[in-house]
C-alpha positions as CSV (number, residue, x, y, z in Angstrom):
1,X,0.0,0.0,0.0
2,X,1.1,3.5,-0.7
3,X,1.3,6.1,1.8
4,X,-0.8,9.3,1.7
5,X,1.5,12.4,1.3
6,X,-0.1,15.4,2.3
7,X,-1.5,18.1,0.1
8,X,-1.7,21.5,1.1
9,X,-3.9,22.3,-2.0
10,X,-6.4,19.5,-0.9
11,X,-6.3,20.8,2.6
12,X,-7.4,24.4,1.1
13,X,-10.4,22.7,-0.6
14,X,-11.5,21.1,2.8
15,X,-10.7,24.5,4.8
16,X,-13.4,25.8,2.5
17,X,-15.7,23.6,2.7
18,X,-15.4,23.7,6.5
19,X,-15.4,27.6,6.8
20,X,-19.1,26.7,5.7
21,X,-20.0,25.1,8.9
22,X,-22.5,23.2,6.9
23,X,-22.2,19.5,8.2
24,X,-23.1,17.7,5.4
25,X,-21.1,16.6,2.4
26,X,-20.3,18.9,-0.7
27,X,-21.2,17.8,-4.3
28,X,-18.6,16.0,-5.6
29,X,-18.9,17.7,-8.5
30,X,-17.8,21.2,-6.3
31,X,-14.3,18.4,-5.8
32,X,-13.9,16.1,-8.5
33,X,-12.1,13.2,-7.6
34,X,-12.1,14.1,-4.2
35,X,-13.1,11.6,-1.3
36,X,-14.5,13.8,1.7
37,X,-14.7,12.9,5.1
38,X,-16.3,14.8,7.8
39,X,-16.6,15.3,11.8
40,X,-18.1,17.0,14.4
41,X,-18.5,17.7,18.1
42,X,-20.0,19.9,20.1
43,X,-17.3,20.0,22.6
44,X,-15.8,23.4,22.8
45,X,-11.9,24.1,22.9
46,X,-10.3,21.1,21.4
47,X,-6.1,21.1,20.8
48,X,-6.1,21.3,16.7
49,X,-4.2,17.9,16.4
50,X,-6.6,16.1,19.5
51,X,-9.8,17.3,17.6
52,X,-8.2,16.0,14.3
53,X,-6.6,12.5,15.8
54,X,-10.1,12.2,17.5
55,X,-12.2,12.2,13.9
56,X,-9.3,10.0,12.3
57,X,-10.1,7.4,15.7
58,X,-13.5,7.5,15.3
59,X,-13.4,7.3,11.5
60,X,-10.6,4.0,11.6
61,X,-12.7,2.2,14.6
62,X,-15.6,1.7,11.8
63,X,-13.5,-1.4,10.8
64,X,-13.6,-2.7,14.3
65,X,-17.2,-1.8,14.4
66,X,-18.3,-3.4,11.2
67,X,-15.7,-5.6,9.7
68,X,-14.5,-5.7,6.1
69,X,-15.3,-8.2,3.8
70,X,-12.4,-10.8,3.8
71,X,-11.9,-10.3,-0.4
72,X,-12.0,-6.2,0.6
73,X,-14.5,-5.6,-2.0
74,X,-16.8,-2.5,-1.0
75,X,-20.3,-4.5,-2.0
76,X,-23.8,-2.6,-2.3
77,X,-24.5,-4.9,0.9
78,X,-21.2,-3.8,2.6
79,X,-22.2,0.1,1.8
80,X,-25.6,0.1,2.6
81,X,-26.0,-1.6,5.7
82,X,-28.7,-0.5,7.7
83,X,-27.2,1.7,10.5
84,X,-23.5,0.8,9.4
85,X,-21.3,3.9,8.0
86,X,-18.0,2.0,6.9
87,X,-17.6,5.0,4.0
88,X,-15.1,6.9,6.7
89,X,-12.9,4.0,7.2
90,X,-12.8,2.7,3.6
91,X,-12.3,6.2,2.3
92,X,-9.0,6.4,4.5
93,X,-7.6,2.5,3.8
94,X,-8.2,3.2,0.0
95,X,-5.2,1.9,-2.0
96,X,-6.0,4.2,-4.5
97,X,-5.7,7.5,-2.8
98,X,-2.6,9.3,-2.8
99,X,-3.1,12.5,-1.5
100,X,-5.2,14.0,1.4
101,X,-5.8,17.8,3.1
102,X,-7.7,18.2,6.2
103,X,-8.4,21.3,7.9
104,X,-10.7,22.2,11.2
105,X,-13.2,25.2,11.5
106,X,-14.7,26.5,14.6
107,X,-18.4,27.2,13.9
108,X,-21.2,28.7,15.8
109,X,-22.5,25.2,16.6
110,X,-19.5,22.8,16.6
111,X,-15.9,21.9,15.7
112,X,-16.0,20.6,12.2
113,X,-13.0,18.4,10.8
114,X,-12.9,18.0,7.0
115,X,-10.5,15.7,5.4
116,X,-10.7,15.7,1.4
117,X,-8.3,12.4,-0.2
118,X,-7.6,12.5,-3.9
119,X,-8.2,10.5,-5.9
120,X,-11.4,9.4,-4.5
121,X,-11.8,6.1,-2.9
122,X,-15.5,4.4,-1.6
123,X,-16.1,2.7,-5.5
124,X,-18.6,0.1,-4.9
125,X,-18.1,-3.1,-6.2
126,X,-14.4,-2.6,-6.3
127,X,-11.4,-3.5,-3.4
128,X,-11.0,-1.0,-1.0
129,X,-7.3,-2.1,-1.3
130,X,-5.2,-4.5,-2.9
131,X,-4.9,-8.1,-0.2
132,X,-1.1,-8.5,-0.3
133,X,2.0,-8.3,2.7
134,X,3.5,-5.7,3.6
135,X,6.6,-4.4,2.0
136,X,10.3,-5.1,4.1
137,X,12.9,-3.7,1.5
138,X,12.7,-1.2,-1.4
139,X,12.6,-4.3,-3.9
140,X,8.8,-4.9,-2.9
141,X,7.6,-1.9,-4.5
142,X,6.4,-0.8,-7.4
143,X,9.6,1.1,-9.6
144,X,10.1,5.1,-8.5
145,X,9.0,3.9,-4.9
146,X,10.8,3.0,-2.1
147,X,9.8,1.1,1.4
148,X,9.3,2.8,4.4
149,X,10.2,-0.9,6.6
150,X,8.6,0.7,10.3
151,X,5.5,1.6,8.3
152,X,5.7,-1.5,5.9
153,X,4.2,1.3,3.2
154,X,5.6,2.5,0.0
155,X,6.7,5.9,-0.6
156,X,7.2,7.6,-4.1
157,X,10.9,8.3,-4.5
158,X,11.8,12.3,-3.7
159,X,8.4,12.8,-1.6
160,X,8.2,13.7,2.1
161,X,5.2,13.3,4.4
162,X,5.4,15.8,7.0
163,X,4.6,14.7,10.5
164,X,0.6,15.9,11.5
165,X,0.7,14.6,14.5
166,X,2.9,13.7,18.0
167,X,5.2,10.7,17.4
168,X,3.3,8.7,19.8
169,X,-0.2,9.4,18.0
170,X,-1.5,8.1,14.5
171,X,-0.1,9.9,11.8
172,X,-2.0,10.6,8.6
């Protein structure tokens, strides 16, 4: 699996849709080819990166929640689950994303967290990701990429993801 590098153009598109305050998802044609995720709380005077490591929590523990096929195909059944959101988790696993922006308003109402991945994942009837091991050494991935062992992700060759977080929290 790749890792996501940050993208400070994405994260402009999310800022804006979060300076909205509207908690509800954009059009996607307003971001083509953007995945959007969303979060809120009520709580008042969050740290930035505890509001934003608290939506990426929340939005990961939908796999412990509801499980993932084991072929990792996003079915209609898988998706539309009565009372079961998995789009949150399977829009950040998605092998096919590269990129992602998030950015945090404060509204009149709540804190809102908007995370916008490009390109989009959530494609029903396809794999959320690709089944395979983890890479160890550089020869495991894909040419122009490189392995990351401690992460066991590939990293395009010349590309830095900056550090969002604390060492001891997730990173993005």
């Amino acid at each position: 699996m790749i890792k996501l590098e940050y993208d400070c153009d994405l994260e402009k598109y999310a800022q804006a849709w979060a300076d909205g305050c509207k908690f509800e998802h954009s059009n996607s044609w307003e971001r083509p080819n953007q995945g959007q995720n969303l979060y809120m709380t009520t709580i008042r005077n969050w740290e930035t990166s505890a509001l934003l490591h608290t939506a990426l929590e929340i939005w990961w523990q939908e796999l412990e929640e509801y499980g993932m096929p084991s072929d990792a195909i996003l079915s209609e059944e898988v998706w539309a689950k009565k009372g079961r959101l998995i789009g949150h988790f399977t829009q950040m696993a998605c092998g096919k994303s590269r990129r992602l922006g998030c950015a945090i308003a404060t509204c009149s109402d709540m804190e809102y967290v908007v995370c916008h991945y490009s390109p989009a994942g959530n494609r029903k009837e396809h794999a959320v990701y690709e089944i395979g091991s983890h890479c160890k050494t550089d020869y495991d991935c894909p040419s122009d990429f490189s392995c990351i062992e401690k992460e066991g992700l590939h990293v395009a060759v010349g590309t830095s993801t900056p550090q969002l977080l604390a060492e001891d929290q997730t990173t993005l």
